[in-house]
DRENSEPA-991192 format. One line per 4 residues: number of its first residue (from 1); for each residue x, y, z of C-alpha. Coordinates in Angstrom, 1 decimal, m for minus. Example, Ala and Ser with C-alpha at 12.3 -4.5 7.8 and 13.67 -1.06 7.14 Angstrom:
1> 12.3/m4.5/7.8 ~ 13.7/m1.1/7.1
***
This chain:
1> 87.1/100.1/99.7 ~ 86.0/103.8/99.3 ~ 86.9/106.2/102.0 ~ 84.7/108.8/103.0
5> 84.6/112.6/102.2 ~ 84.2/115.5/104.8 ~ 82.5/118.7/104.0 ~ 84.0/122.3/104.3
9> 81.5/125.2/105.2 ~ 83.9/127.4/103.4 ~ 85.3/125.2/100.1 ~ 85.2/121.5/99.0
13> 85.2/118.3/101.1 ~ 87.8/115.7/101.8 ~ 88.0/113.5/98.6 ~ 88.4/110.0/99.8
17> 90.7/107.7/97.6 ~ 89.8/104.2/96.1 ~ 91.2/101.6/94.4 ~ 93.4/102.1/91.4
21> 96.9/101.9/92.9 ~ 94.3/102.9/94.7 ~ 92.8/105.8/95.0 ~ 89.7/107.9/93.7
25> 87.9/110.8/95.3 ~ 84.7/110.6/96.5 ~ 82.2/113.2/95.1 ~ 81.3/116.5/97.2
29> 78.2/116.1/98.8 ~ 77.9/119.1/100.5 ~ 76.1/122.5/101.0 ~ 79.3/125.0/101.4
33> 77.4/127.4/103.0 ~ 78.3/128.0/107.0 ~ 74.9/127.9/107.7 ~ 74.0/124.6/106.3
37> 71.3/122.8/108.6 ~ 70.5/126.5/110.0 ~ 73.3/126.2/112.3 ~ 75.4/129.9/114.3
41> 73.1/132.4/112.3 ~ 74.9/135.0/114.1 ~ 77.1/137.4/112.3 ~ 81.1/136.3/112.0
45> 83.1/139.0/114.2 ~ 86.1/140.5/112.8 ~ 89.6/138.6/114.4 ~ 92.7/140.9/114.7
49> 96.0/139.2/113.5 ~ 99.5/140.5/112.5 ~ 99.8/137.6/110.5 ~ 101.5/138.4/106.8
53> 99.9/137.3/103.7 ~ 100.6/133.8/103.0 ~ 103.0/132.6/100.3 ~ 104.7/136.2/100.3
57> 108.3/136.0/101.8 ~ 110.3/138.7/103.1 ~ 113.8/139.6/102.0 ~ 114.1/136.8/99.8
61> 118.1/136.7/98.9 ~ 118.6/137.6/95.1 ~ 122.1/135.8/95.0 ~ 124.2/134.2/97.5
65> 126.7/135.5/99.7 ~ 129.2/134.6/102.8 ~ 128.4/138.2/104.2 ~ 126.4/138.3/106.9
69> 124.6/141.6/106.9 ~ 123.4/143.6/109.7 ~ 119.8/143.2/109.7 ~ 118.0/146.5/109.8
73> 115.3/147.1/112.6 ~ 111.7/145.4/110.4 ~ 109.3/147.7/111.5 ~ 106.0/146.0/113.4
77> 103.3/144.4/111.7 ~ 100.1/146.4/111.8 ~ 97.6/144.6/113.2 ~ 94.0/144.6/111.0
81> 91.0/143.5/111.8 ~ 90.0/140.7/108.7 ~ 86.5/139.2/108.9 ~ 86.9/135.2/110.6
85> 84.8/134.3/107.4 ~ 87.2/135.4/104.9 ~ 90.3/133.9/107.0 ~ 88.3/130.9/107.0
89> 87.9/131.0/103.2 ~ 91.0/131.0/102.9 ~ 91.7/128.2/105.2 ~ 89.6/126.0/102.9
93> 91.3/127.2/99.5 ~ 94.7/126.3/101.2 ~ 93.9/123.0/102.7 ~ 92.0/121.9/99.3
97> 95.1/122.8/97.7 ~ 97.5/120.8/100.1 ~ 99.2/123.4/101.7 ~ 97.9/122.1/105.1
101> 101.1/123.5/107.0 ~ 100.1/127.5/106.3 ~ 96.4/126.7/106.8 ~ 97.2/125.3/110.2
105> 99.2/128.2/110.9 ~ 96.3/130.6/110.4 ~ 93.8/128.2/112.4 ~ 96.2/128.1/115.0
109> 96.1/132.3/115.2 ~ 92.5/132.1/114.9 ~ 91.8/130.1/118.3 ~ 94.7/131.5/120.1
113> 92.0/135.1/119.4 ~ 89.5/133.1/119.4 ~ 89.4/129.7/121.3 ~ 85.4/128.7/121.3
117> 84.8/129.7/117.8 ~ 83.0/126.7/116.8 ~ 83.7/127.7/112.9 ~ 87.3/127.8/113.8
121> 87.4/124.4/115.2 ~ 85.4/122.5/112.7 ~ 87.6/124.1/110.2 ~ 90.9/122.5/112.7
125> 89.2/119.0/113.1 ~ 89.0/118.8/109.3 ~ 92.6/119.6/108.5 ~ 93.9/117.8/111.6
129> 91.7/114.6/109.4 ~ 93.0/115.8/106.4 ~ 96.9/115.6/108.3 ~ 96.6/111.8/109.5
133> 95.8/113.2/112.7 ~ 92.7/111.4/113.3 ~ 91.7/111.3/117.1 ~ 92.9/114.5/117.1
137> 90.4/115.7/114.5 ~ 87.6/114.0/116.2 ~ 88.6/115.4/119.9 ~ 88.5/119.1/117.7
141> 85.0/118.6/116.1 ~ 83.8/117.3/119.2 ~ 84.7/120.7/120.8 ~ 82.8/122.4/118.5
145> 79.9/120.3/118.7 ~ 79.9/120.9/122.4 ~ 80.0/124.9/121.2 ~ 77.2/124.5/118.4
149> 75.2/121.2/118.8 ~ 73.0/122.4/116.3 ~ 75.4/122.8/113.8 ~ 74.6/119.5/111.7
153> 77.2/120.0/109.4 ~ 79.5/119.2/112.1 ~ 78.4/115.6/113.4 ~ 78.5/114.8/109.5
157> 82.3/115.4/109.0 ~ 82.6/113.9/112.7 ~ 80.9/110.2/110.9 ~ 83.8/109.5/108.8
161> 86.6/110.5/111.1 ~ 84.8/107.9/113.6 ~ 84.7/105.7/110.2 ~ 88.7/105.8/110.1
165> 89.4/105.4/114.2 ~ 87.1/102.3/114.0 ~ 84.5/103.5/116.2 ~ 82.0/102.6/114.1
169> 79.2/102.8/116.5 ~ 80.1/106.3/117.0 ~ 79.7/106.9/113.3 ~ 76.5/105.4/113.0
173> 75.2/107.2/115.7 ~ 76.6/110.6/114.1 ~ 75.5/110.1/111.0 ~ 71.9/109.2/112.1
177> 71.7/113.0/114.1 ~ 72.1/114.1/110.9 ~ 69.6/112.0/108.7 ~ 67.0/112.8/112.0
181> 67.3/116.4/110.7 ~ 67.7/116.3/106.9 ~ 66.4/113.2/106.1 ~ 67.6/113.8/102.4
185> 71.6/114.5/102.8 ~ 73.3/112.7/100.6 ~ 76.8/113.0/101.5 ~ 76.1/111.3/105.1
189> 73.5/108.4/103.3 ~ 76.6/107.8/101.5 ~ 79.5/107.9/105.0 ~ 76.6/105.3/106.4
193> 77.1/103.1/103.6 ~ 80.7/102.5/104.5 ~ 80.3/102.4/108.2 ~ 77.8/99.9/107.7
197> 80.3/97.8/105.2 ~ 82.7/98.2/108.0 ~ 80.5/96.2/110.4 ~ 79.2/93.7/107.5
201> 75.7/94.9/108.3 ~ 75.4/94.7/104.5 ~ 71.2/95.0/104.4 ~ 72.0/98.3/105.6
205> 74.6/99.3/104.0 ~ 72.7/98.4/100.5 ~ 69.9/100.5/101.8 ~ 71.7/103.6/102.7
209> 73.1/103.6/99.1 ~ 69.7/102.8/97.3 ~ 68.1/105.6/99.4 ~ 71.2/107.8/98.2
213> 70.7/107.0/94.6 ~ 67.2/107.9/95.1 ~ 68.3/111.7/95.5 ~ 71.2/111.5/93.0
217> 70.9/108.7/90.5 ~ 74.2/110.0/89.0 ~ 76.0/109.7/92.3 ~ 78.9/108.0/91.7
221> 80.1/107.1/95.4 ~ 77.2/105.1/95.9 ~ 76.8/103.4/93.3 ~ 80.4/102.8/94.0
225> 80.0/101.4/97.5 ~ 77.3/99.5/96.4 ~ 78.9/97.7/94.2 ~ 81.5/96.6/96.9
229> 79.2/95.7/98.7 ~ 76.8/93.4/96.0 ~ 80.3/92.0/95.0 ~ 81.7/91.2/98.4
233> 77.9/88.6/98.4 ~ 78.7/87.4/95.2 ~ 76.1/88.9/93.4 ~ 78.3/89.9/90.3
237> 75.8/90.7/87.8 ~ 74.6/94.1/89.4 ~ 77.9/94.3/91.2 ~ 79.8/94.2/87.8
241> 77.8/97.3/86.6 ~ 77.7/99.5/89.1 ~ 81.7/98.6/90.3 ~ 81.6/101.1/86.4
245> 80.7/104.0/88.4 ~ 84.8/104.2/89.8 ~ 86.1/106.4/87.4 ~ 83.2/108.9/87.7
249> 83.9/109.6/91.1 ~ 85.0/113.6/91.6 ~ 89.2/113.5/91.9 ~ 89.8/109.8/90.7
253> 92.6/110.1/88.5 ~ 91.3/109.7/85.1 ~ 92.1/105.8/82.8 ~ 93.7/107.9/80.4
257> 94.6/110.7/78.9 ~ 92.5/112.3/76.7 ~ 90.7/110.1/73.6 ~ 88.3/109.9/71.0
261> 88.0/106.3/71.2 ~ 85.7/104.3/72.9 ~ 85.9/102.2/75.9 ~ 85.3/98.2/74.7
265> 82.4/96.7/75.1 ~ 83.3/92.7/74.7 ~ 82.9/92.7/70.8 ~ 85.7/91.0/68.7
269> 88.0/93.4/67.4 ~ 90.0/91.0/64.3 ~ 92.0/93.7/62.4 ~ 92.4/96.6/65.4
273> 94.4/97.1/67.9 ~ 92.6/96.8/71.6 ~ 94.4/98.7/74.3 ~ 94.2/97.5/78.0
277> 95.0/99.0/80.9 ~ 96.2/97.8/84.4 ~ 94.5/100.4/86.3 ~ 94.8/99.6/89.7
281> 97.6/98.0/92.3 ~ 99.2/95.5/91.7 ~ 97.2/92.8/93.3 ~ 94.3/93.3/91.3
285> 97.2/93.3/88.1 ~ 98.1/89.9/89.3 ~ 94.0/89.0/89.6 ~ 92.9/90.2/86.5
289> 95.3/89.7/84.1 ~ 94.2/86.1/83.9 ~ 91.3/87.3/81.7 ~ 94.3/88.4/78.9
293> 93.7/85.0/76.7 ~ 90.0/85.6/76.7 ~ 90.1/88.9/75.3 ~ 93.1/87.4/72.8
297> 90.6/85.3/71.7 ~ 88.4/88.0/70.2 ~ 90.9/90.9/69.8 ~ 94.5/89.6/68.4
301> 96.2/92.5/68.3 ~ 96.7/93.7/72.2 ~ 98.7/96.4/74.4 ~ 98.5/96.4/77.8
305> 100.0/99.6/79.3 ~ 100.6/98.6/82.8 ~ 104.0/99.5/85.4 ~ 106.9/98.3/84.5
309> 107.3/95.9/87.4 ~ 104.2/94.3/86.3 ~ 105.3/93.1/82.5 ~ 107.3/89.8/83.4
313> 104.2/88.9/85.1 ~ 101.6/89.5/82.3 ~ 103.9/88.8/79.5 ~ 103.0/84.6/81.0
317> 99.8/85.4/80.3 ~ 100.1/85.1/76.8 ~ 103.8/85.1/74.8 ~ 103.6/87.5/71.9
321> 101.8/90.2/74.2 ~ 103.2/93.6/73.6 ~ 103.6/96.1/77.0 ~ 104.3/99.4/77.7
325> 104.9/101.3/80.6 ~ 104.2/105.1/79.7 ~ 101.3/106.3/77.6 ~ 103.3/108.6/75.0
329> 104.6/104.9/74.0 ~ 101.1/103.6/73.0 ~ 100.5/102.5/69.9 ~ 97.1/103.9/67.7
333> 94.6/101.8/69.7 ~ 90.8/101.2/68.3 ~ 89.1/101.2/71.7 ~ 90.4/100.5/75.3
337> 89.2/98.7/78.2 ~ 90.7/98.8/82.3 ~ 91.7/95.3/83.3 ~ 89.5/95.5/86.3
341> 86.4/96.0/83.6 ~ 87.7/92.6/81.7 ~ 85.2/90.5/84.7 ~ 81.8/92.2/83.5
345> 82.8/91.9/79.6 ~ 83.3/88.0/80.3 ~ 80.6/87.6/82.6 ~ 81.9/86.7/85.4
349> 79.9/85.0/87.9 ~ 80.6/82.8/91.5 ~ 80.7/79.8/89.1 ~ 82.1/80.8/86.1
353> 85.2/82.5/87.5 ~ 88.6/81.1/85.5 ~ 90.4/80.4/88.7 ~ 93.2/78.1/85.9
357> 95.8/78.8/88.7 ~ 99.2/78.2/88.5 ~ 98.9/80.9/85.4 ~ 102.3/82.8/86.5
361> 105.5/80.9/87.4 ~ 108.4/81.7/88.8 ~ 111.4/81.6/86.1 ~ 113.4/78.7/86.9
365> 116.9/80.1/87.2 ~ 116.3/82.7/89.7 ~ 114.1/79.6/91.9 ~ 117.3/77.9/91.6
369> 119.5/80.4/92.8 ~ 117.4/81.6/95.7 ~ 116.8/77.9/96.5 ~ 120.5/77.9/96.9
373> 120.7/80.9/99.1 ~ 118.4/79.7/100.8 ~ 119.6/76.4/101.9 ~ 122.3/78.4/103.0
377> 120.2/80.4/105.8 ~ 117.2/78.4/106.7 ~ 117.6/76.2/109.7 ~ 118.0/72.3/108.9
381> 114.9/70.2/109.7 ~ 112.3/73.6/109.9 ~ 109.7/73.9/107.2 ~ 110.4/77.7/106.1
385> 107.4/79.8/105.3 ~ 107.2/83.2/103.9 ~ 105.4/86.0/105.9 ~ 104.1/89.3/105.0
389> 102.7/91.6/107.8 ~ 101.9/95.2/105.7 ~ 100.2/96.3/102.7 ~ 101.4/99.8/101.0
393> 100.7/102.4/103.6 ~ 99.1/105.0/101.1 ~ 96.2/102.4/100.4 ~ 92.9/103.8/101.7
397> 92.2/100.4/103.5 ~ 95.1/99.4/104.9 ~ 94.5/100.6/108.9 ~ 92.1/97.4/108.8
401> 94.1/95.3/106.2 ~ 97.9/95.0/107.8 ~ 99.0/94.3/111.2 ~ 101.8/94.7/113.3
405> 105.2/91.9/113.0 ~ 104.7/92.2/116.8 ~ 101.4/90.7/116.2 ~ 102.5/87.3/114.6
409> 104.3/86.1/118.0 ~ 102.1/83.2/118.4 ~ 103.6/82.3/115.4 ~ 107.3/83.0/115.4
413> 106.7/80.9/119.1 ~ 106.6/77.7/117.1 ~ 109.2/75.2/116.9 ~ 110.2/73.7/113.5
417> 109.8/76.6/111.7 ~ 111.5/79.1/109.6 ~ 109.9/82.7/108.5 ~ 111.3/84.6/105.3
421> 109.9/87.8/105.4 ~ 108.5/88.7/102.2 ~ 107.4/92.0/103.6 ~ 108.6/95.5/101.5
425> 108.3/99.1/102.4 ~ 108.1/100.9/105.8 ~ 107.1/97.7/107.8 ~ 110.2/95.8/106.9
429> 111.9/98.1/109.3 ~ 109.9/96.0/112.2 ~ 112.5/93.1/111.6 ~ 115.5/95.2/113.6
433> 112.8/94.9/116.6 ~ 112.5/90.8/116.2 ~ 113.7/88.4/118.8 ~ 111.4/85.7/119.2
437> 111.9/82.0/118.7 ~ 111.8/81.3/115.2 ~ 114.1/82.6/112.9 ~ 113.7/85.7/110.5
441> 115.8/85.8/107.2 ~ 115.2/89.4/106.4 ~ 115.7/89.2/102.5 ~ 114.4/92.5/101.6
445> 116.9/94.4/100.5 ~ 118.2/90.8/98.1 ~ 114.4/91.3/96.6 ~ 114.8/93.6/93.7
449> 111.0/93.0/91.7 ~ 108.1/90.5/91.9 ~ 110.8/87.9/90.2 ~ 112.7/87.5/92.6
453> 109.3/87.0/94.8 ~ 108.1/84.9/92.7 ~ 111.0/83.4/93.0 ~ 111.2/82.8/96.6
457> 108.1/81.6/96.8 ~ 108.9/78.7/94.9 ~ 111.0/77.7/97.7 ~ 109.0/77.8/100.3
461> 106.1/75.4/102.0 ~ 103.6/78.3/102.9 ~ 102.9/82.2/102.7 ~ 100.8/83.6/105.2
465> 100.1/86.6/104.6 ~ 97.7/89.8/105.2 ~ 95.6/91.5/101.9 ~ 98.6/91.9/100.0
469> 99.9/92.2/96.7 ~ 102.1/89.0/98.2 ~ 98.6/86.9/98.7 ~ 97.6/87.3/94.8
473> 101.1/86.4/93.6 ~ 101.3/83.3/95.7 ~ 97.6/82.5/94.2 ~ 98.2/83.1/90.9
477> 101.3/80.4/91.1 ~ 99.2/77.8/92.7 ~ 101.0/77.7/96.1 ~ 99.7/77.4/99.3
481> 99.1/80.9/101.1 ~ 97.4/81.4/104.0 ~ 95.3/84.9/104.2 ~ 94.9/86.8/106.9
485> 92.2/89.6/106.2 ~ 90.1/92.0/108.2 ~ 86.1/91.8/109.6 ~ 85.2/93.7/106.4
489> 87.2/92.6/103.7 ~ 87.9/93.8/100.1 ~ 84.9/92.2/97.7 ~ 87.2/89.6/96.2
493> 87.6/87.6/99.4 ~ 83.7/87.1/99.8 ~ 81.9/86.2/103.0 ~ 81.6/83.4/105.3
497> 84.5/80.8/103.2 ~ 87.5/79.7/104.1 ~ 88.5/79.1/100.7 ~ 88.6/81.1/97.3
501> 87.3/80.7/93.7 ~ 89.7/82.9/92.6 ~ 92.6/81.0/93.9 ~ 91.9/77.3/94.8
505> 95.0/77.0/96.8 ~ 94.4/80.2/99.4 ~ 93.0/79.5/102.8 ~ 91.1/82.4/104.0
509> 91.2/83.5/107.9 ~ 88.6/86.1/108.7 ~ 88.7/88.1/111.9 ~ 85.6/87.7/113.8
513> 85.4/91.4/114.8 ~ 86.6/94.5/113.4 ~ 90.4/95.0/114.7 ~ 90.7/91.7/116.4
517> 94.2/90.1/114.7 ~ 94.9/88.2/118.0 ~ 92.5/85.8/117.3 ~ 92.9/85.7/113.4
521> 96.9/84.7/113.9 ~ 95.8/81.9/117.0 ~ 93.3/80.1/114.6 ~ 96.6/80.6/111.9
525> 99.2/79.0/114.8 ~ 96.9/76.3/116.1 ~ 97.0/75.3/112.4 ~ 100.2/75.1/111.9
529> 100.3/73.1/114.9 ~ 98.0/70.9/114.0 ~ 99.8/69.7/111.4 ~ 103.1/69.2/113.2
533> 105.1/70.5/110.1 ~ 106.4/66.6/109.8 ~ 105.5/65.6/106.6 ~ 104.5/68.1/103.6
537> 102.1/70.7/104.1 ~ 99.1/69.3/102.2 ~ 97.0/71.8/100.6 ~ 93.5/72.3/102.6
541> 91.1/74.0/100.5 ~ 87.4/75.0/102.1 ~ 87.9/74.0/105.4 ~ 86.2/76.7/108.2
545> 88.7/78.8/109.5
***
């Protein structure tokens, strides 16, 4: 999912990040100007700081010594009147250019001389977003709003930052002030989209991005989102072509670096070389490499560049397939094509999806040995089943996608049962805080690449699991894995089924309402206990969940 962008009076808006490992930038959608929406037409008075110029550092050592010399009396900064407009300008130029630190420092000065200048505080409640700091943002731009209600541009920045704290009726609200005033602004048609996806009130969410594309019909963030959203119903066909827009977005990182060739279209290529690339995370890697021996069925001669992590995992897909991990090792190439594209070229629909799991394996000697170390540190006469609690933090979804290991206590309160974490990254630190009644082997540090996940997986009797790279691998191998995704869930997970066509051996469990995991990981526990963990877990495809 896309995240949404705020707009600066003074410079460019926040970019919001999407998939692709994952992340593009959402376009600006903006008017810059401080008066946007007609809003303080009163003149910006002059604020007096002693503040020196930024980046410029005073006595800056030109070697090193041991010496400490006496420091000479500095005489005092002369205080200057600068006009808040121009300080503000350059607030914008430094936060656009990620030096948030030294742009908060001159906000700061600003509204200790100035503490209900509305300008001042939009321009704080931005960075603060920009920062992580998201109810403080919203607390900030509330302020101002209280200090310039008419200031439009305000409640629209103040919609997305809602968007991210989950208060999406907030958001809505927000964002329809705005479209009550200026019936034609893009940039908040295109924040409702989201918020809308958020709540699944899809009608509405295609709406707001139709009415968008009306305006713009070279937009890319809508026709982004609304491809999300036509995918995530299943209607592939439209969803396929505009999901094409995601590199167009302003600030995605580009496919590649610069070429004359063309991007694929699906025709067979029998004496040139096709290159494709994995261009998102690895999950969608582990999803869409299955369409590799479809394209080698019309283009011999292929290269995927793709991370290095990745290649014993694709290399299954098809055994004389060349890799590389850094572009400057490409080979001349005739035309190229993003793995994520391969779905639209193929035709993909609900029915036609090649689902062919188990189409990665683990490699037999490393199932052996962890089956041995295992048998060593799972309990006798407990089924063991691998857990994983966290996606990648810097993914722009995952405040709705993980959960806490806290949250899995109903759980770990089982008896008969044995969790491996399978978790990676900052949340495997939430094992040193575990003491409930099952066991946790924490293996993470003895998990050196997806190989020895794979593995691992091999050895156990279930994965349950959040939206994780962890969910695809255990899919792609044709073992049973239990997901456990958000209200709004990315598009591949579909609505209203228990199961997927993707992978046939997944159970899917949906959280009724945005944020609530308590009742997502009770259905997941009164499951398990429902089947006693006595004789085999059996697989349990489309069931309601």
């Amino acid at each position: 999912m896309q995240e949404q962008a705020l707009s600066l009076p003074c410079e460019k808006g926040l970019g919001q990040s999407l998939p692709p490992a994952t992340g593009q930038a959402a376009e600006a959608l903006y008017d810059r100007s401080r008066s946007a929406f007609g809003h303080d037409k009163k003149p910006l008075r002059p604020v007096v700081t002693g503040l020196p110029l930024p980046g410029l550092q005073s006595g800056a050592p030109g070697g090193i010594s041991t010496a400490q010399p006496q420091a000479s009396p500095q005489p005092l900064m002369p205080k200057v009147s600068v006009p808040l407009d121009e300080l503000l300008k350059v607030v914008g130029e430094f936060s656009e250019r990620g030096r948030l630190v030294e742009a908060e420092r001159i906000l700061d000065n600003i509204l200790s001389a100035a503490p209900d200048e509305p300008l001042a505080l939009h321009e704080k409640g931005v960075l603060l977003f920009r920062m992580g700091r998201h109810k403080a943002a919203a607390e900030t731009i509330e302020r101002a709003i209280s200090l310039a209600p008419d200031a439009m541009v305000f409640r629209r920045n103040l919609c997305p930052i809602y968007e991210r704290l989950g208060r999406y009726d907030d958001a809505l609200r927000v964002g329809y002030e705005v479209l009550d005033r200026a019936s034609c602004d893009l940039q908040t048609l295109h924040n409702l989209v989201l918020t809308h996806y958020r709540k699944l009130e899809l009608d509405e969410s295609v709406t707001c991005a139709r009415r968008a594309l009306e305006l713009n019909p070279a937009a890319p963030g809508p026709h982004f989102q609304l491809a999300e959203t036509l995918l995530l119903r299943g209607e592939f066909t439209e969803g396929w072509k505009e999901y094409e827009w995601r590199y167009r977005i302003a600030g995605a990182p580009p496919l590649l670096p610069p070429t004359s060739r063309p991007q694929w279209d699906g025709a067979p290529l029998a004496n040139a070389t096709l290159l494709l690339i994995a261009d998102q995370g690895f999950g969608d890697t582990i999803q869409f490499c299955r369409y590799i021996p479809w394209v080698i069925s019309r283009c011999p001669r292929v290269v995927v560049v793709a991370d290095p992590l990745m290649h014993p995992l694709i290399r299954q897909t098809h055994p004389a397939l060349e890799l590389v991990g850094h572009w400057d090792r490409c080979p001349p190439f005739a035309a190229y094509c993003p793995l994520s594209g391969l779905p639209r070229l193929q035709g993909t629909t609900l029915d036609t999806i090649p689902s062919g799991a188990p189409y990665l394996r683990a490699d037999p000697a490393r199932t052996e040995a962890w089956r041995a170390r295992l048998r060593d540190l799972v309990q006798p006469g407990t089924r063991s089943i691998g857990i994983a609690w966290a996606g990648r933090s810097t993914h722009n979804n995952d405040l709705n996608r993980s959960m806490s290991l806290s949250a899995l206590a109903p759980i770990a309160a089982l008896d008969g049962i044995s969790l491996v974490a399978l978790q990676k990254g900052p949340g495997q630190s939430a094992i040193a805080d575990y003491f409930d009644r099952a066991p946790l082997l924490n293996l993470g540090a003895e998990i050196a690449d997806f190989a020895d996940t794979m593995a691992i997986i091999e050895t156990l009797d279930l994965v349950i699991t959040v939206d994780t790279a962890v969910a695809h691998l255990a899919g792609a191998m044709g073992k049973l894995v239990w997901i456990m995704l958000p209200h709004a869930p990315d598009w591949r997970w579909l609505l209203e089924r228990s199961d997927s066509p993707w992978y046939p051996t997944a159970r899917l469990f949906r959280q009724p309402r945005p944020g609530d995991w308590s009742s997502v990981v009770a259905r997941v526990a009164n499951a398990l206990s429902s089947q006693q963990l006595i004789a085999p877990l059996e697989r349990n495809v489309g069931c309601v969940s």
